[in-house]
N, C-alpha and C positions, 0 to 999 in steps of 0.2 A: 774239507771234503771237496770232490770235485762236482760241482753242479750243473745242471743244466743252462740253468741263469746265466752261469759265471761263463762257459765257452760260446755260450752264443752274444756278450756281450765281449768276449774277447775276438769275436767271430765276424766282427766289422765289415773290417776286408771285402768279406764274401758275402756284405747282405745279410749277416745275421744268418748265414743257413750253414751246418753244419755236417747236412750227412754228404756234402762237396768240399770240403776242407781239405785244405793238404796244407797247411801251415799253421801253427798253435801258438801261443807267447801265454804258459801262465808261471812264469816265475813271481816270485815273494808274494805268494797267494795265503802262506802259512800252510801249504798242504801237506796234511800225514798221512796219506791214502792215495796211491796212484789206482783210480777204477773208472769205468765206465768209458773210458776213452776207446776199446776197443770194438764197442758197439756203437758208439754214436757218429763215431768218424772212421769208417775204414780207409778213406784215403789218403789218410795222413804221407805227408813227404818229412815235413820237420817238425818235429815237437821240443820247446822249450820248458824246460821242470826248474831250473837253478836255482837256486837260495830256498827250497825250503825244508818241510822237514818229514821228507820220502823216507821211511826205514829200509825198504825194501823194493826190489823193482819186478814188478808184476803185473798183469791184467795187459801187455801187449803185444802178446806172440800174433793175435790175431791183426794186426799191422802189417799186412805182407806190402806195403810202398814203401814202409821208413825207412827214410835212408837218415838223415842225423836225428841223434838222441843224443839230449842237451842234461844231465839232470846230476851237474856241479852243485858242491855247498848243501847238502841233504846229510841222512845217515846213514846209508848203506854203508854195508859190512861186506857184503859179497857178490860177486857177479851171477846171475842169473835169468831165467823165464826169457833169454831173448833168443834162442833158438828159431821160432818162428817168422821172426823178422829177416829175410829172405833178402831185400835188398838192403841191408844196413850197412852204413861207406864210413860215417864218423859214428865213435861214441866220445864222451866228455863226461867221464867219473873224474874228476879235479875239484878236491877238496874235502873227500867224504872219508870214512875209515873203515875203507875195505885191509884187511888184515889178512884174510884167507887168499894169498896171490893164486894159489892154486886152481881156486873157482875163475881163472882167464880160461879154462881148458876147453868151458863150455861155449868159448867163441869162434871153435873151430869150425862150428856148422854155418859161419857167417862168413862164406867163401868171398865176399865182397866188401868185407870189413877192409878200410887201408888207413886209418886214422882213429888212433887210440890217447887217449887222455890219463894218466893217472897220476898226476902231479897233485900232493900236497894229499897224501893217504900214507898209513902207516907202513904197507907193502913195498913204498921207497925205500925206507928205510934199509931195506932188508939186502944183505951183501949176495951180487948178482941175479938182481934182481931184474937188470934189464936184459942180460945176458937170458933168461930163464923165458923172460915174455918172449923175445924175438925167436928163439928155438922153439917157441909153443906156438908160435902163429905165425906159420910161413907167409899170410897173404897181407900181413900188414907193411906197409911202406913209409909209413909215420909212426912214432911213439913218443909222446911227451912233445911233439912239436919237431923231432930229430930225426931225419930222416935214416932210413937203415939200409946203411951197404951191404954189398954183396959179400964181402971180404966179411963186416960184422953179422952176419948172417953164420956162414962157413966154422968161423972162430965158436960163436956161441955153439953149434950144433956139437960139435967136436965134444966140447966140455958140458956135455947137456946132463949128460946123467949124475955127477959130480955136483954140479949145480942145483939141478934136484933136488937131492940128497940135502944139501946145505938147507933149501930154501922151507922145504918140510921141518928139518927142527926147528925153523926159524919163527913158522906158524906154528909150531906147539909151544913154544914157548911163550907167543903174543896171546894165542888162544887160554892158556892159564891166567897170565894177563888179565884178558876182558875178564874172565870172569870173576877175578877178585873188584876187579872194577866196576862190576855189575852191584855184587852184592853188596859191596859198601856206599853205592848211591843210590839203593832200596834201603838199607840202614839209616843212611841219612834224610831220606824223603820220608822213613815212621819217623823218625825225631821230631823232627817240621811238621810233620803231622800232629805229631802228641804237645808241642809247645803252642800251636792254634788252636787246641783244644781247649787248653789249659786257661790260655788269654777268655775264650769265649766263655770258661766256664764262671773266670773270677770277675766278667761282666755282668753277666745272669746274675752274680749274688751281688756285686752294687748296683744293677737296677730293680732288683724286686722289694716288693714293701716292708718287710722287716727289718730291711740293712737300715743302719744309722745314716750312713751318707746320703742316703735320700733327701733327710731331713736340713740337710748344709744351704748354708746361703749362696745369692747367683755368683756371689764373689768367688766361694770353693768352685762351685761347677766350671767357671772359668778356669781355675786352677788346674782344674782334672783335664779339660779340654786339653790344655797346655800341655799335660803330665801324658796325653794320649798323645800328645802329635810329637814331642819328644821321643815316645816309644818307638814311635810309626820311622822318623828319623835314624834311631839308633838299629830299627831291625835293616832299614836299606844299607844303609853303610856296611853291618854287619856281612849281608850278605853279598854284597861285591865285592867287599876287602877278604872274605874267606876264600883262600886261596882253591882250587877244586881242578882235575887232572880236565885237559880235555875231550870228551866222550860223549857220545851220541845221547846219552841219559844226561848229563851236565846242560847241553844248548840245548833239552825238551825242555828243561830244568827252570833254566833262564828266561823260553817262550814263555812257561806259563805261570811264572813270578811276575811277567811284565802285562801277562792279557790280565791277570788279575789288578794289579796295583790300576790299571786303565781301567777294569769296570769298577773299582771302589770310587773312583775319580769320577767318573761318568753317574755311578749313584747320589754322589754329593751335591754332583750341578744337576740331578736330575727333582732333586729332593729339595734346591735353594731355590730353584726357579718355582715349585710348587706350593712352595709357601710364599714366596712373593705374590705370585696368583694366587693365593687364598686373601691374603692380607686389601689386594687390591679390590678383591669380590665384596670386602665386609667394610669398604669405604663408601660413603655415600658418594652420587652421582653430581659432577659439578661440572659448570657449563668452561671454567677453566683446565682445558686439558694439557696434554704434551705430545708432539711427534717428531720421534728424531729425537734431535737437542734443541728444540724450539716447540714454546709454550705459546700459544693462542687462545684468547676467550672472542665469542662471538655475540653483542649483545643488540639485543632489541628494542631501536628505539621508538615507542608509541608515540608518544609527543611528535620528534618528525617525522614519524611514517616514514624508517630507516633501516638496515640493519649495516651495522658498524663490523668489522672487524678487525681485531688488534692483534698481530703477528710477531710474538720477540726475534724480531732479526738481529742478527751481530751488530753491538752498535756502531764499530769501525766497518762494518761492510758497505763498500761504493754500489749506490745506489744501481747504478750501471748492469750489474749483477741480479737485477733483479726483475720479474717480468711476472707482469698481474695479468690476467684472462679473466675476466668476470660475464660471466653468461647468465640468462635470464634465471637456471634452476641449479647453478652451482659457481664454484670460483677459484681459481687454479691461479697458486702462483711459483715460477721456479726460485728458486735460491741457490745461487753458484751451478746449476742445473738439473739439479734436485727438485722435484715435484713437491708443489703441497697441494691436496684439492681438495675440497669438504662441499656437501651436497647444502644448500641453503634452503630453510625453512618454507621460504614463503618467496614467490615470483618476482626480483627485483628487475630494473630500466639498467639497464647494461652502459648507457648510451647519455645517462644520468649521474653514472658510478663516479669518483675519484678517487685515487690515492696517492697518500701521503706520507714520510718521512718526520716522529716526531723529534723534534728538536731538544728533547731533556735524554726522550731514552732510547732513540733511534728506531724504534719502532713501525713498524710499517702498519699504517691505518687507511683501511677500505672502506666509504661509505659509500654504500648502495640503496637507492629510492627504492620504495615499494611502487608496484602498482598497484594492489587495490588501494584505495585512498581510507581513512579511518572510519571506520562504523557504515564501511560500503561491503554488502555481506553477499557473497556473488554463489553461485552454483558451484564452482570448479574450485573455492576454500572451504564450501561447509562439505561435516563431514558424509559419510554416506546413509547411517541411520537417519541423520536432521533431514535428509532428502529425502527421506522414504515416508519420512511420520508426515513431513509438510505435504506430500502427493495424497496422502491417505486426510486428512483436516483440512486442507484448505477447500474452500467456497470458489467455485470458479464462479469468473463475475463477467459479464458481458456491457460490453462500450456501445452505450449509445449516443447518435448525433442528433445535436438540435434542428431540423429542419428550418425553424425560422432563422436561426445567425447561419448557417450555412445549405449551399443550395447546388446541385452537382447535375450535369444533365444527364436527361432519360438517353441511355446509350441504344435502349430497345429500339427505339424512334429511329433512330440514323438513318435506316435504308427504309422503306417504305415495302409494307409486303403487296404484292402484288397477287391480282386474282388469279389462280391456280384453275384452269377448268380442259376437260377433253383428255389427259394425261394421264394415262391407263394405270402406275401404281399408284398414284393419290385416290383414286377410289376407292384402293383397301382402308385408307384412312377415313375416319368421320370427317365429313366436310365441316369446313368453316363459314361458319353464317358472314356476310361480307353487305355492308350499304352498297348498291349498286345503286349509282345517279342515274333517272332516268335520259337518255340522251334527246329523245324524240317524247313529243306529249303523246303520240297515238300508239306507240310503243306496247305492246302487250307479251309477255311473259305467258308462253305455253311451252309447260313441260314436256307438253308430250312433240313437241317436234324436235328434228333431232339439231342438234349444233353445226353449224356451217364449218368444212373442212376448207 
């Protein structure tokens, strides 16, 4: 089907917007449905449909720009629904089995039609048939790529009714034709039908619990594998060596022998990768992994307050090829350009690290220093519950100094305060009792006189 998705990813060009389009490319899309195109793009100029598998052409009278209509390699049988298209200059039916030539008649309303396509359709066939087109459509100037004189113009019209006449038995005879051709490849499609039946049904009874063959060893079930993919083989063969006419119902025939044989295919890798991932979930967890095609184990060493890493490089790989990046909280190395990078446990000395090439098994070996040092238990390693119980238990404890081994001076002392007196906001404050030396022995202190200014 034609979808929304699909024209505006075809719809590049223009920014992904499509109700401005005037050019379309959805050839080999597998499409059996020409729709929506008449509402979602009116401006269409060119539309490309080729290779697929159109029965019929409809849903675009409401086109009035298109001028070429591309829609070779499909199954149309008959010219139609293009009346509306007003500006149409080329059409391209090449390849399809229009048999009814008579249905050209309806391209009379396409006064700007000048290029016609019908090469490799069963309507070739047909004796004066070219002679029958160019008397039917005065405004064409091309046909099959041949241009049309005026002299074969003249010629044809002359002998028009004649020709006619010929070209009508010619389609009742094709049209008796398709139809025996119809009903013998719906015959043939219940046979197909009833022999996938049959297959499914004599499965059902080897896989249910009464059948004996349940009971057989892995060695039969191998057998039977075998005996199925031998079948699987003899029904393809069968069916491309059966020789079959070619007909619009034969290439649906063929599409959908082959989408099928592609989803059993796609079920198989969908159902092997599934069980690989099961198998891997039900292995235990080991510090020896794999990424890529290179196995690495990362180990921790206590003793040197280290962590190592050992990297299966190629053992002929020139070391040259090789480039370590070790950071405080990770370590990256490329190989031929290839990223490796794995997040490390615990904060290594970057600036400490070395690596090395082992000499048995080519190995590429990083040792990286820790920095905390062993049984040094720091805030930013423990976890975050140990931080929360230690805030809630611990005993804060307060350092005191000995005054007799150490002795630090009174910084209060430094400056000397001096006596504050007459300064009108220190009197909101309590005064400071203050030794005043007497200066004078006959000096006497009455409050009640006032302060010299």
């Amino acid at each position: 089907m034609i979808t929304e998705d699909l024209v505006r990813r075809r719809a590049e060009h223009n920014n992904c917007e499509i109700f401005s389009l005037e050019e379309i490319s959805l050839h080999q899309q597998e499409i059996e449905k020409l729709e929506h195109l008449d509402k979602w793009c009116r401006d269409l100029k060119i539309l490309y449909l080729q290779n697929n598998l159109i029965p019929k052409i409809e849903n675009v009278g409401k086109l009035k720009k298109l001028e070429y209509l591309n829609v070779a390699l499909n199954n149309i049988e008959r010219i139609e629904n293009l009346e509306g298209c007003e500006e149409l200059k080329k059409l391209d039916l090449t390849a399809n089995f229009i048999g009814e030539l008579s249905s050209i008649e309806s391209l009379k309303c396409n006064i700007h039609l000048k290029e016609l396509f019908l090469v490799g359709n069963p309507c070739t066939a047909f004796e004066g048939y070219r002679q029958f087109v160019v008397a039917t459509l005065h405004q064409l100037k091309y046909l099959d790529s041949k241009e049309i004189e005026r002299s074969e113009r003249i010629k044809a019209l002359q002998n028009y009714p004649e020709v006619k006449r010929k070209i009508r038995e010619q389609e009742g005879a094709y049209l008796l034709k398709r139809a025996r051709e119809k009903e013998e490849a719906q015959r043939r499609m219940q046979e197909r039908k009833d022999e996938k039946q049959k297959q499914m049904d004599s499965k059902l009874g080897f896989d249910s619990p009464d059948s004996p063959q349940e009971k057989s060893s892995h060695a039969e079930g191998d057998g039977e594998q075998e005996r199925c993919r031998t079948e699987n083989d003899d029904e393809d063969r069968k069916f491309w060596e059966e020789p079959t006419p070619y007909t619009p119902e034969s290439r649906l025939e063929t599409h959908r022998y082959i989408e099928e044989k592609r989803r059993a295919k796609d079920n198989i890798r969908y159902f092997v990768c599934f069980s690989i991932f099961d198998e891997l979930k039900k292995e235990k967890f080991s510090k020896v992994q794999r990424t890529g095609k290179l196995h690495f184990s990362l180990k921790d060493d206590e003793e040197n307050n280290q962590i190592i890493l050992d990297l299966a490089v190629y053992r002929h790989l020139d070391t040259s090829l090789l480039d370590v990046d070790v950071q405080p909280t990770y370590i990256r190395v490329l190989v031929k350009g290839k990223p490796f990078q794995l997040v490390l446990p615990e904060e290594v000395k970057p600036d400490s690290s070395c690596a090395k090439r082992s000499q048995t098994t080519g190995h590429l070996v990083v040792t990286m220093p820790k920095v905390c040092k062993i049984g040094d238990i720091t805030q930013r390693s423990m976890p975050f519950w140990r931080k929360h119980s230690q805030e809630k238990t611990s005993v804060i404890e307060k350092l005191e100094v000995d005054p007799s081994k150490y002795s630090f001076p009174d910084v209060t002392k430094i400056i000397q305060e001096k006596e504050r007196t007459g300064q009108g906001p220190i009197k909101l404050q309590p005064q400071k009792v203050t030794d005043v030396k007497k200066s004078c022995v006959d000096f006497e202190n009455n409050e009640d006189v006032p302060p010299l200014i």
